[in-house]
N, C-alpha and C positions, 0 to 999 in steps of 0.2 A: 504494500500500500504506500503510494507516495505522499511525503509530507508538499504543505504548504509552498517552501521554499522550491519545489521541484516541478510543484506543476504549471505546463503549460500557458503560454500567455493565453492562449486561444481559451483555455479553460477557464481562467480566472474574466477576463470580458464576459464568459455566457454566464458564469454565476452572478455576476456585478448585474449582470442585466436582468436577471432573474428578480434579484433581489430587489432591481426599483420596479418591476413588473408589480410585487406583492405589495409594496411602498405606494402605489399611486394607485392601487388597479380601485374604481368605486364600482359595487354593483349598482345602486340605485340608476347613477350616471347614465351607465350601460345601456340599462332597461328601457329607462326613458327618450333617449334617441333611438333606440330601436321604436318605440310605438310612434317616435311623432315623424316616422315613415308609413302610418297606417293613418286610414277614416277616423274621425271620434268615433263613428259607433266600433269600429273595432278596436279601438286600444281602451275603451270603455269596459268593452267583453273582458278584455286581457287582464285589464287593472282588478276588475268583479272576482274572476274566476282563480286570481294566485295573492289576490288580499294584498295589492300594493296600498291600500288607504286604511293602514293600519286599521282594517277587520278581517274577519276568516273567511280565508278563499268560501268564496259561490258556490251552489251546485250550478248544473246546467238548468235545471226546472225552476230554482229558485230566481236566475238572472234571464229565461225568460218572462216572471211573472212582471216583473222588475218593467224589464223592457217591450211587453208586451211580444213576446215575438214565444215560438214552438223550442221547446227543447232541442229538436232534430236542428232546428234554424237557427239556433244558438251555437251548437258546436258544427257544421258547418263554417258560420261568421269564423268562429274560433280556430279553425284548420284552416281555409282558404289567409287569415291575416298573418297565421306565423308563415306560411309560404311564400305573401307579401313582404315580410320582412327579409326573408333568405333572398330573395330573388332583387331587393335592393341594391343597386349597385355602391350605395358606400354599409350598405350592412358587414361586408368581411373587412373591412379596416377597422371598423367600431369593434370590432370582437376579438381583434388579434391580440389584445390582453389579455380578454378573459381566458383563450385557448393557451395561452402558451402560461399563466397562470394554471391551468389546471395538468399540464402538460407535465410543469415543474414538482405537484404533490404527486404523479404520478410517479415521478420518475425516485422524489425523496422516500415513498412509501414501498419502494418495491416494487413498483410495476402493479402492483392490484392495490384498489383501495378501495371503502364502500361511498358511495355517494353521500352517506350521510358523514360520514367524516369529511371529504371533501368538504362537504356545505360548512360545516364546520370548523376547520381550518382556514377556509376563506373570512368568513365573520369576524375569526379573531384576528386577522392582520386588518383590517380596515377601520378606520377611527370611528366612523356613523354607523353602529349596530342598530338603530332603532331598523323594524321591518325590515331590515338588513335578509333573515331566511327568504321573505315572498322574492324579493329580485333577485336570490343566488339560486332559488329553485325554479324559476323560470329561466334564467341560464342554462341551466343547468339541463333542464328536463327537454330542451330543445335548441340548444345552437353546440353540441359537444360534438365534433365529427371525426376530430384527431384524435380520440383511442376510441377504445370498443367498449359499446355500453353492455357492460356483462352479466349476463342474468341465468344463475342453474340452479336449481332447486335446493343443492348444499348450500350455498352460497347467501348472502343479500346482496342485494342491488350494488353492483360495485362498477367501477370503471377499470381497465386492462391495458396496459400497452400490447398489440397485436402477439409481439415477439416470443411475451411472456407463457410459457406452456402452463395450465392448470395441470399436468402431471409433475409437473416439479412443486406446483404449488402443495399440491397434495401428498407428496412427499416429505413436506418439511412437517403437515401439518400430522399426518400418519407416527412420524417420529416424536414429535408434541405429544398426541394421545398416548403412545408407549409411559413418557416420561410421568405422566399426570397417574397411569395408573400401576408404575412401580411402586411410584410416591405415597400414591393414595391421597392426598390430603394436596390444600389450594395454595396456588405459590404467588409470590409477587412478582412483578414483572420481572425484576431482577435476576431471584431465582432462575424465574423459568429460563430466559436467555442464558445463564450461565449452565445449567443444564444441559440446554440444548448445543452450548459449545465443548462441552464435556461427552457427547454421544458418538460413540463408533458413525453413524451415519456422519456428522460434522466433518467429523477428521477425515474418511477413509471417501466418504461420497459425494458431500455437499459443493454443488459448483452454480457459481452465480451467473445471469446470462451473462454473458457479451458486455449488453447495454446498462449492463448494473457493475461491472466490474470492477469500476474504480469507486466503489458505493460500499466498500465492506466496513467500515465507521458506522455505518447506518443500517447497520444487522438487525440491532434491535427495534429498530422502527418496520424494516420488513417483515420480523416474525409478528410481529404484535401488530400491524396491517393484514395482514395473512388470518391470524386468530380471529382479528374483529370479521372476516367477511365472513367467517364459517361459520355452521350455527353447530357445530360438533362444539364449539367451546363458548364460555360465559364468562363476563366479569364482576365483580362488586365496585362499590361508590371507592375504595382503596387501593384499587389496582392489584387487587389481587384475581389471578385466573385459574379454572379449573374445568369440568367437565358441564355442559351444561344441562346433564341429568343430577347432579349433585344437588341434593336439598342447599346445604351451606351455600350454595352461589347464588339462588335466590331465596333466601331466609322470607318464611312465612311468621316463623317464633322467636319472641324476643331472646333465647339464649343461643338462638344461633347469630341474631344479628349482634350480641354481646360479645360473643368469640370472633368475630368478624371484627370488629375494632380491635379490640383487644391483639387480635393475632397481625392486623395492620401497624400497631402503634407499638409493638413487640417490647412493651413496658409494662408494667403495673399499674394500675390507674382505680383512683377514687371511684364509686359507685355514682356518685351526682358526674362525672367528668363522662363515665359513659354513655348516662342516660342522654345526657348533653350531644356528644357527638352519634347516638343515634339518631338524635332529631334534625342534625345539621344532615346527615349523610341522607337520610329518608322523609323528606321534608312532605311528598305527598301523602303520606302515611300518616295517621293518626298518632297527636304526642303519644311519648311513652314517660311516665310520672314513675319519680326516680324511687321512689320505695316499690315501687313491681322490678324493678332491673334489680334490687338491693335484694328480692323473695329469690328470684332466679339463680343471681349471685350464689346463695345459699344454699339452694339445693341443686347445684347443678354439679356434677365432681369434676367436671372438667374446668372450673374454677379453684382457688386456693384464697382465702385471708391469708395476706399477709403482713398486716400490723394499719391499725390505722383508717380503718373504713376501703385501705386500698384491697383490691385483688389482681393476682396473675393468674397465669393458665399453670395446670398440671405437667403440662408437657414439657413446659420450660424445669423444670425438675424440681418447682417449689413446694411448699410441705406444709399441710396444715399443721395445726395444735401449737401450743404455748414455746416460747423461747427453748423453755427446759429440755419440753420434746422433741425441738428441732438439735440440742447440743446430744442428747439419748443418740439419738440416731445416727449423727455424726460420726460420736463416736464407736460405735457400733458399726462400719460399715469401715471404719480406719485400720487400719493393720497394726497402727501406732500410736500411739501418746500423743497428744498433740502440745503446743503452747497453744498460752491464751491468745494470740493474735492469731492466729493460725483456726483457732473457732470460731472466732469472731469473724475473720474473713469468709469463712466456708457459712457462718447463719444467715450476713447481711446480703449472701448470694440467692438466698432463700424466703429471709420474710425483711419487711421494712420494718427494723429496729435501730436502738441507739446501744451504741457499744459498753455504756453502763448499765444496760440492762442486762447484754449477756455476763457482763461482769458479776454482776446481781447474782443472775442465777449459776453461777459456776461454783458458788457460794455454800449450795447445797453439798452439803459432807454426806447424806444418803445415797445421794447417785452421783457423786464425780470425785473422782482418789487424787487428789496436788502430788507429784513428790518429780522431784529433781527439776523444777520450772516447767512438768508436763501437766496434762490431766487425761486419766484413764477414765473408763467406767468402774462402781465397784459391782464386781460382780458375787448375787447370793445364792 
């Protein structure tokens, strides 16, 4: 992979160019010179039917109740004026942003990406988001000719560069599904790319086209474009992915959406802090009141108190029950004696305490033997 220093002038002009392509490109702009090549009554239709005046697109029966005219006559107007607009002689100058705009996520995303990401991607480089979606979806939905509008029943709705084979795509995704059910359990982005850099297929098979070649920086954006178009996989509001028959990926009960933070924030965390970012993460959902997350907490084993209203997950190797029976077990599973820093560092790895507390209980002459600056268990 070559560095910065090394690449091409030629290269660096098409990125520069790219880059003020996404810096200037406006949808609204766009849209709007394209209809004031049509009749009012058709960019009227146009405006009705994709909700450019900030309300929700039209039906076809609705806009003709609207405008007096037949459903059938409605989208006719609507097919005969985007033809008007293609058949424009300055319509492909107007457009050659938005194309070579979509050209450039195509090409950053691997070669497949879903339209709805597209639309999304777009939105977030342009400064006027307001109704920003209704004109990148009529872009969209109709002036894209430079890749293939891709549609297979695995799939969502994605755009393609020609080039790109879906059997390599489904090759990388086939080796994903492998990994997810070695694993068993849902990864974070992270993970999962590094996994999948770590697979015999990677090392021994994985070959990028051609026209992605000098794109291997951008792995991670191809596998995770790949993921998003399949519906073989699912993600959470935290970026973490997994299969999307797994309950966990789309949590119906509050302890699974509780392990779902929790295994995102791969911390300990107060009962009030999760019930908190449940309600940021699943905002359409009805609150969740944080003494039901704190019932959950409690009886769920795949949680752990560990000092303080906080909890961690089980998995992470934390320990219920009092300091005492965190130092019990400690020592019980040691081969040796330990020092007291040496307990202290192995309990606060465990539950959230203060190191005068382990002190505290170390204190107990029933269950812990001092001698030569160690402490054992006594054993009865």
């Amino acid at each position: 992979m070559r560095d910065n220093q090394e690449q091409p002038i030629l290269d660096k002009i098409i990125d520069i160019s790219q880059v003020k392509e996404k810096e200037n490109f406006s949808p609204e702009q766009v849209a709007n010179t394209l209809l004031s090549f049509l009749s009012k009554r058709e960019a009227e239709i146009i405006k009705m039917r994709y909700g450019f005046t900030n309300e929700k697109p039209k039906t076809l029966d609705a806009i003709g109740k609207k405008m007096n005219l037949t459903r059938e006559r409605v989208r006719q107007i609507e097919k005969q004026a985007l033809k008007n607009i293609i058949k424009n002689k300055d319509s492909a100058k107007n457009l050659i942003s938005f194309k070579k705009l979509v050209e450039s996520l195509v090409n950053e995303f691997g070669g497949l990406i879903s339209e709805e990401k597209v639309s999304n991607e777009i939105i977030s480089l342009i400064e006027n988001k307001e109704n920003a979606h209704a004109f990148v979806k009529f872009l969209l939905n109709n002036f894209v000719d430079n890749v293939d509008k891709f549609k297979q029943s695995n799939f969502k709705p994605s755009l393609r560069f020609y080039d790109l084979s879906i059997d390599q795509v489904d090759k990388v995704l086939n080796e994903i599904e492998k990994i997810f059910e070695k694993e068993n359990k849902i990864l974070q982005e992270l993970e999962l790319v590094k996994a999948f850099k770590k697979s015999n297929y990677y090392k021994n098979d994985f070959n990028l086209p051609t026209f992605l070649s000098e794109k291997e920086n951008n792995l991670d954006k191809f596998i995770l474009s790949y993921l998003d178009v399949s519906h073989k996989f699912a993600n959470t509001p935290f970026n973490q992915w997994g299969l999307a028959g797994w309950s966990v990926i789309n949590p119906r009960r509050i302890n699974d959406k509780i392990y779902l933070v929790m295994h995102s924030c791969k911390k300990s965390l107060h009962f009030s802090e999760i019930a908190e970012l449940i309600n940021n993460a699943w905002k359409d959902a009805r609150d969740i009141k944080t003494a039901t997350v704190h019932n959950e907490l409690i009886s769920d084993p795949r949680f752990v108190l560990v000092g303080r209203g906080k909890y961690g997950l089980k998995e992470w190797g934390l320990e219920s029950g009092n300091v005492s029976d965190t130092i019990f077990s400690i020592l019980k599973k040691s081969a040796l004696p330990l020092t007291e820093q040496e307990i202290i560092k192995k309990v606060i790895s465990k539950k959230i305490v203060k190191p005068a507390t382990i002190k505290l209980a170390l204190k107990n002459k029933e269950k812990f033997n001092f001698q030569n600056g160690k402490y054992s268990l006594i054993l009865k």
